[in-house]
C-alpha positions as CSV (number, residue, x, y, z in Angstrom):
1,X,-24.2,-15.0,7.9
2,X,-23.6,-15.6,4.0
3,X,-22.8,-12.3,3.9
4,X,-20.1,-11.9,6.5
5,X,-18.4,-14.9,5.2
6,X,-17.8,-13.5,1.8
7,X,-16.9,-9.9,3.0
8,X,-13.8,-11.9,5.1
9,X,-11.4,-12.7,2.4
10,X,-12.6,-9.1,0.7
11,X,-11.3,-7.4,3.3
12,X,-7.8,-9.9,3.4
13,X,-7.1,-9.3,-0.2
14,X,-8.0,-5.7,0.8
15,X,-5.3,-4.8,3.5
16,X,-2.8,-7.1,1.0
17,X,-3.2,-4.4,-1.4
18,X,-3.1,-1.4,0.8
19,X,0.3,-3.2,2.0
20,X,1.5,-3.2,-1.6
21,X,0.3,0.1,-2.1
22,X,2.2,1.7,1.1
23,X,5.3,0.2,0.1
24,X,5.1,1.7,-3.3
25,X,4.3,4.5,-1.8
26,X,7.2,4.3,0.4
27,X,9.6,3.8,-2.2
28,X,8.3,6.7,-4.2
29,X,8.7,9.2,-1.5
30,X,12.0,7.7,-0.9
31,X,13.2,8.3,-4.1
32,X,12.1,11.6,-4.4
33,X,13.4,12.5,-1.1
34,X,16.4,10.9,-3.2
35,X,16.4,13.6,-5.7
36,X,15.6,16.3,-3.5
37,X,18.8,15.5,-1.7
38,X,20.6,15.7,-4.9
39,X,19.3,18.9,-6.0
40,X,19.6,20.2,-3.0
């Protein structure tokens, strides 16, 4: 039961940076879809 306890918040902080990380994402591909449209 310990064990489950402690992997909760793991997982929390987890999918908080996977958010953070898909936004970023999200912006990068939108700005090089950005310059791609530029060049283009």
């Amino acid at each position: 039961m310990k064990e489950q306890t402690k992997a909760k918040p793991d997982i929390e902080c987890l999918t908080l940076e996977l958010q953070t990380l898909a936004i970023s994402l999200r912006d990068l591909t939108g700005r090089v879809c950005n310059l791609l449209a530029i060049n283009l």
